[in-house]
N, C-alpha and C positions, 0 to 999 in steps of 0.2 A: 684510616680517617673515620670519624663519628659519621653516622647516617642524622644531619638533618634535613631540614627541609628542603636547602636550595643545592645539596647531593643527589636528595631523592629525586628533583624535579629534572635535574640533570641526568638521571637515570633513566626515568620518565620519559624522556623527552627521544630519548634512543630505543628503547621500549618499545613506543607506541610509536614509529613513522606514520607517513601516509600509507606506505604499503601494507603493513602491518594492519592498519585501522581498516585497508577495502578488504583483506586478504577476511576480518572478522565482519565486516559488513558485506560481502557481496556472499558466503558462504551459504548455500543451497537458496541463496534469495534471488532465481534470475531476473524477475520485472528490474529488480531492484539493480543489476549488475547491467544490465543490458542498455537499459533508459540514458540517454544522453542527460551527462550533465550542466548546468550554468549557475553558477556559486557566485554573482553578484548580483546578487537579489535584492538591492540596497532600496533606501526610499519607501515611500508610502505604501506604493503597490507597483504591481508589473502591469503595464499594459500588454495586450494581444490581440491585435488588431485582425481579424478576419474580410473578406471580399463573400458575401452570400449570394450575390446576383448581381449580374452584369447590367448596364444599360439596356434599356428594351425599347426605347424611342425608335424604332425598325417597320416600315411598312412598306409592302409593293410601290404603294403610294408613298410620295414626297409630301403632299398635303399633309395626310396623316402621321407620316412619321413627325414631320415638323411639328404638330400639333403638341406631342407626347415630349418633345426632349426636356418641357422643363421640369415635369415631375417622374420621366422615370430614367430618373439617375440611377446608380449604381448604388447597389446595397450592401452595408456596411455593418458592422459592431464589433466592438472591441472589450472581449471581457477584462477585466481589471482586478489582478488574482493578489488576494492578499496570504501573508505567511499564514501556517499554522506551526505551535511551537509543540515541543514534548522534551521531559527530561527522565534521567535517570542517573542513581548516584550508588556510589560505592565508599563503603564505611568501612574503615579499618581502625582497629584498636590502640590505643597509645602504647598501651602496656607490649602491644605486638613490635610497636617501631621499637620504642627503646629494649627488647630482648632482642632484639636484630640491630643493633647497633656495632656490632665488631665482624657481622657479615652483611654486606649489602645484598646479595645473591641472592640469602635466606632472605628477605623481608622482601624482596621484589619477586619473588616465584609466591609468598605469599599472597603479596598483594597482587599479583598478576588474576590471580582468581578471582579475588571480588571485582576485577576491574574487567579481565573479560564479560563476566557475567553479566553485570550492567551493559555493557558494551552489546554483550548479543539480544538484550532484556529492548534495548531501543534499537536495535535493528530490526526486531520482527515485529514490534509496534511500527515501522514506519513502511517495512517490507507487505503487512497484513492492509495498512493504511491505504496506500499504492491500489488496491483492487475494490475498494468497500468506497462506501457512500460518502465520510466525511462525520457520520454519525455517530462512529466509534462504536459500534456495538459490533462485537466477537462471536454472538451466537445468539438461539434463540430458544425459551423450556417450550419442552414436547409437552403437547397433551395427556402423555401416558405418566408423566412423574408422577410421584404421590408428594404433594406439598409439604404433610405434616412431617417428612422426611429428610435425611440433611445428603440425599443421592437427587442432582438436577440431571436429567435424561435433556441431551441435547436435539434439536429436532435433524439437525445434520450431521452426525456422527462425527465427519471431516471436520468439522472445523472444532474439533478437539484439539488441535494445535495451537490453536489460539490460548490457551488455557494451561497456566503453571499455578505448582505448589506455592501460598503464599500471597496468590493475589486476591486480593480486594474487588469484590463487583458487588453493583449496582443493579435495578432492573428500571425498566420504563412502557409501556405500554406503544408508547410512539417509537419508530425507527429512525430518531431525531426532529425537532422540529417541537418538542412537546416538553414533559418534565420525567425526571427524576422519583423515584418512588423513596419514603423515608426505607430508613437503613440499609444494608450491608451484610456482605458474609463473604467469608473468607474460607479459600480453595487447600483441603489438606489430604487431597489425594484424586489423580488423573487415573479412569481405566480410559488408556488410549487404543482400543480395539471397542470397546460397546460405547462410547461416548459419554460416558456420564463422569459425571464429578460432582465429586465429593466434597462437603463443606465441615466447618467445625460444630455449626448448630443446625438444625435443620429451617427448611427453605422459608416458612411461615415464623419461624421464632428471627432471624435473620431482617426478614422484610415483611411485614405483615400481611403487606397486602397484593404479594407476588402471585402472579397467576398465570393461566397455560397462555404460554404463545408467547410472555412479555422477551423484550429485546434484553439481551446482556451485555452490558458494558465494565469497564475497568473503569474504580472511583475518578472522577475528574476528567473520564474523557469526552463526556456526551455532550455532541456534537463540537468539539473542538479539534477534530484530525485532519491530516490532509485527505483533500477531495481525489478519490480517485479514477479506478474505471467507469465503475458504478456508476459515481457521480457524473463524471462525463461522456459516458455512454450506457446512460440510461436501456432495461431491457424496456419493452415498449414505449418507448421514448420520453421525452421529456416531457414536463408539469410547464404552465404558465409561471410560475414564481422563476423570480429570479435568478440566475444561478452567474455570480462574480458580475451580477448586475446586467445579463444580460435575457430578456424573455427572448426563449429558444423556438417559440412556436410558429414563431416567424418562417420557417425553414424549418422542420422540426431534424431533419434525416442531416443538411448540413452540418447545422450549428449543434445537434445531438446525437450524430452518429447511426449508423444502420442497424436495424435490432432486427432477428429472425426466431420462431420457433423451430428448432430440426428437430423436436425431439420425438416424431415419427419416422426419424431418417435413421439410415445406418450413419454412425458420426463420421465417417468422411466425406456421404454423400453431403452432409449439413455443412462440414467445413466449406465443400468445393462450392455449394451454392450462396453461400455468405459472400466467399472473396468474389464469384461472381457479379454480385450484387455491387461490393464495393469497387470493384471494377468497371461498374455500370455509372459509377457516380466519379471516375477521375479518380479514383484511388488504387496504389499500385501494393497493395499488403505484403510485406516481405515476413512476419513474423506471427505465431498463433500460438498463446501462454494458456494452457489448461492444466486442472488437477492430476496428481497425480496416476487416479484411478481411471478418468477420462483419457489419458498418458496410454493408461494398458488397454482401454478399449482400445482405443485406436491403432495400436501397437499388434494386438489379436486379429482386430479386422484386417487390417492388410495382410496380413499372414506371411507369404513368400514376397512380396510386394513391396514387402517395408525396404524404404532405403534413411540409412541411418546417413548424419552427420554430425560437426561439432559448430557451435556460437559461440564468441568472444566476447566479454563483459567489455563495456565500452572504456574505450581507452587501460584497457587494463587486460593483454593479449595472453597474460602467464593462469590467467581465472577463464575457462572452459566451462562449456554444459553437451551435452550429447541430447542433439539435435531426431525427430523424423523431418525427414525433405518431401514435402509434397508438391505438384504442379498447381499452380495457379495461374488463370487467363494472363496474368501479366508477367509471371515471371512465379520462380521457388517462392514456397513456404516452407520457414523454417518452424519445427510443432515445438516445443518445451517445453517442460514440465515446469509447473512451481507450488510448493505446500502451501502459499499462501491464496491462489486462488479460487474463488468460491465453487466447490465442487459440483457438477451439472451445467457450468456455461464455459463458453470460451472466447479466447477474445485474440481478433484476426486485428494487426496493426499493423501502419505505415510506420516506423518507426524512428524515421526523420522528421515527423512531424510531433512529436513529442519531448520535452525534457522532463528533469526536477530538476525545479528552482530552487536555490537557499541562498542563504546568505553565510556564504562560507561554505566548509564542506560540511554535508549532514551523513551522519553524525560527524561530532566535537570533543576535545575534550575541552572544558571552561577553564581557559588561562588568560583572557582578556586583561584581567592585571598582573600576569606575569607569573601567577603562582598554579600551578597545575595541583598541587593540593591544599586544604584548607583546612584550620581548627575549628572543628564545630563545638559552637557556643554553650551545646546544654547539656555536651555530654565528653565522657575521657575518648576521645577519637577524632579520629581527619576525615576530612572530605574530600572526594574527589566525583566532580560534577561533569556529564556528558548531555549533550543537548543536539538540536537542530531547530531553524526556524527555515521553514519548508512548504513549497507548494508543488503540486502537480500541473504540469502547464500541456496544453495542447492547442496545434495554431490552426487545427485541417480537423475536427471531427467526424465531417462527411464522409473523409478517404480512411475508416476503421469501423468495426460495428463491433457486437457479440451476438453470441445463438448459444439459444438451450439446446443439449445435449441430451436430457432425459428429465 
């Protein structure tokens, strides 16, 4: 049988199941595997109604109580989370289908490459998303780069992960909230041990007016990601401005979650006082996601001490992460590791009180009309488009925090 289109999408379609798609989305992404899902994310926006304080009309006195009940009702707000979207696409040759026309196999081990690729290109854009502000920026230049040079020295070595051959970045001065610096430069070699990367032109012929400290972002993302830890659990708590329409200052520790400095503690001394803390506020933390290097401290620090176990990615029992189990006042903490989170903090959650929202499952691949792959207009090749429209939701910020580490 000839390979066309609606063979291919047929192929396609077997291909790529759901399991297939978590099996390349949830791989070494735990926030991302772990996090409850809710895929009808439909309408304007998601409401999320929170309770921040109770009635207080309460006095030895009945006078006085009385006095109070009509203004101090119950406190309320309810953020109002709207999607954020991201795509990524996978381009195959014409010339590639039709030489693969008398083997289906050949053309689909082909295309299985550029389509994982893509596939894993927006998982760790949404995995990286999960822990950072919403402001999209992947990193930031050290003070020691030499600008007239086309090597940027990261100021966090870690988040070199963030950063492939190929992409496109921007710089900005603000860590969202601001603008965009004219041009662009483009990433043609990662050292993923000293943190630096490498560009095609150097840093000042690229952007001219790039300078120490500016934020790095991938073209088109600044401030369009979804809001994550960061976002919702601010380290020092939350700003007056709004965040999903809600001013958090009201309550800053509720509606913005618990923030600690440990980084004069030994790191379990700092974990165990965190879940303390949020154990202090009605929150029961079952789950603590730090970097991987964080991972080994704490791993050394307990020495003979350590007790190991495993986590199941949620609703998906065959995807495992190897777990440290620590005691907390209310019950186990389970520690995990994930590449994607910002290396020096950690972050202790209740983890029923958390989803991602989408609309559908995030990632996708784009068949809305039926055709899983597509002729693209301006050139000899197909399309094949992956997407999510996606938010970070949380209904309990009080009951999780984060603590710097070092």
């Amino acid at each position: 049988m000839a390979l066309d289109l609606t063979s291919f999408s047929a192929a396609l379609k077997t291909l790529y199941t759901d399991r297939k798609i978590n099996d390349l989305v949830y791989k070494d992404n735990a926030l991302l595997a772990i996090m409850p899902k809710m895929e009808r994310f439909s309408g304007e926006n998601y409401k999320v109604p929170l309770i921040y304080g109770n009635p207080q009309a309460r006095s030895a006195s009945f006078s006085n109580a009385q006095s109070q009940v009509s203004s101090a009702n119950s406190k309320l707000k309810a953020f109002l989370l709207t999607r954020d979207r991201d795509y990524s696409l996978a381009q195959i040759s014409n010339e590639v289908l039709k030489a693969s026309e008398s083997d289906m196999g050949a053309f689909l081990r082909a295309a299985q490459v550029e389509i994982d690729g893509a596939m894993h290109s927006i998982v760790r854009s949404l995995a990286i998303s999960m822990f950072r502000s919403g402001s999209g920026s992947i990193g930031r230049l050290d003070p020691t780069t030499v600008l007239a040079s086309t090597n940027l020295q990261l100021t966090n070595a870690d988040d070199v992960t963030n950063f492939e051959v190929g992409q496109v970045l921007v710089a900005s001065v603000a860590d969202g909230g601001g603008a965009v610096k004219a041009g662009s430069l483009t990433v043609v070699a990662v050292n993923r041990i000293t943190g630096v990367v490498t560009m095609s032109v150097a840093l000042t012929t690229g952007i001219p007016t790039i300078g120490f400290n500016d934020y790095i972002f991938a073209q088109g993302d600044y401030d369009s990601k979804v809001k994550g830890l960061q976002a919702w659990l601010p380290y020092g708590g939350p700003s007056a401005t709004p965040f999903f329409g809600v001013d958090r200052t009201a309550d800053a520790t509720r509606l913005g979650g618990i923030w600690q400095d440990g980084s004069a503690k030994p790191v379990e001394e700092a974990l165990i006082d965190l879940a303390s803390l949020i154990a202090r506020e009605g929150g029961r933390p079952d789950v603590c996601i730090m970097n991987y290097q964080d991972y080994a401290n704490l791993e050394k620090a307990l020495g003979s001490k350590v007790i190991y176990d495993t986590m199941e990615a949620y609703n998906m029992p065959q995807i495992g992460f190897k777990v440290i189990k620590i005691a907390g006042p209310k019950g186990d903490i389970k520690v995990v590791a994930d590449q994607n989170c910002p290396s020096g903090f950690a972050y202790m959650l209740q983890l029923n009180t958390w989803e991602l929202a989408s609309l559908g499952k995030a990632p996708s691949l784009f068949n809305t009309d039926g055709l899983d792959m597509l002729r693209n207009p301006t050139s000899d090749s197909l399309d094949i488009r992956i997407y999510y429209y996606a938010q970070v939701s949380c209904n309990a910020p009080g009951f999780n925090g984060v603590v710097k580490l070092r």
